[in-house]
N, C-alpha and C positions, 0 to 999 in steps of 0.2 A: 465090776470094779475089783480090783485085785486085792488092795487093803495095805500095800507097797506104795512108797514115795519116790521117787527121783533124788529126794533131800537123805534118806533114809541108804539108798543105794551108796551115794556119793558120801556119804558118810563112815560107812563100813568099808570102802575101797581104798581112801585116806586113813584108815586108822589100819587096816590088812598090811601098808605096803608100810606102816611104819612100825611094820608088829605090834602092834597096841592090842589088848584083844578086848578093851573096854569102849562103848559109842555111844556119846550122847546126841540125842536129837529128838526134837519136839518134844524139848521137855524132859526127854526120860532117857535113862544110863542104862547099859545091855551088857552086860560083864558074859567073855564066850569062853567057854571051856582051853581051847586054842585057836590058832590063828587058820589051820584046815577046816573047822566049825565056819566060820567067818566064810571063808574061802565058797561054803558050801552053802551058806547063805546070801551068799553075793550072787550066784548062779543060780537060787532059785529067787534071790527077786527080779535078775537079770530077766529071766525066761516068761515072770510073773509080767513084767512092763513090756515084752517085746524086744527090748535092747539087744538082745544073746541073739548073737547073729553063729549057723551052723559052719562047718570048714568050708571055706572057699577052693572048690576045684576048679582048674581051666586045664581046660584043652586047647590045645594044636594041628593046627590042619597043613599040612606041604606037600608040596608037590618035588619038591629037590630036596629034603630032608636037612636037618640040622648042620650050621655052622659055628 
C-alpha cells in the first residue's frame, strides 16, 4: 500500500490549479513552499496510485502516404 489517497491527490490538484499552495484533507492542512512543490507532489502520488499514465506514441502505417 502506497500510504497516498485518491482524496489526498484530488485535493492537491484543486488547490494547484487555483494556486493555493495550502490542502486540507483528512483532517490535516499541508502548507507547500510553492505551487511547483505541489506540482511535484501530485506526480509522485500520481505514479504512487498508478494514475500517471507515460506519453502516448502512435504510429502510422500507409501504403499511399499522407493526405
Amino acid at each position: 500500500m502506497s500510504g497516498y489517497t485518491q482524496a489526498q491527490l484530488d485535493a492537491l490538484r484543486e488547490a494547484a490549479a487555483r494556486g493555493v499552495r495550502s490542502v486540507s484533507y483528512d483532517g490535516q492542512t499541508v502548507q507547500y513552499s510553492s505551487v511547483d512543490d505541489m506540482l511535484k507532489m501530485i506526480a509522485r502520488i500520481e505514479r504512487s496510485l498508478g494514475t500517471k499514465k507515460g506519453p502516448q506514441i502512435n504510429t502510422y502505417k500507409t501504403d499511399r502516404g499522407f493526405r
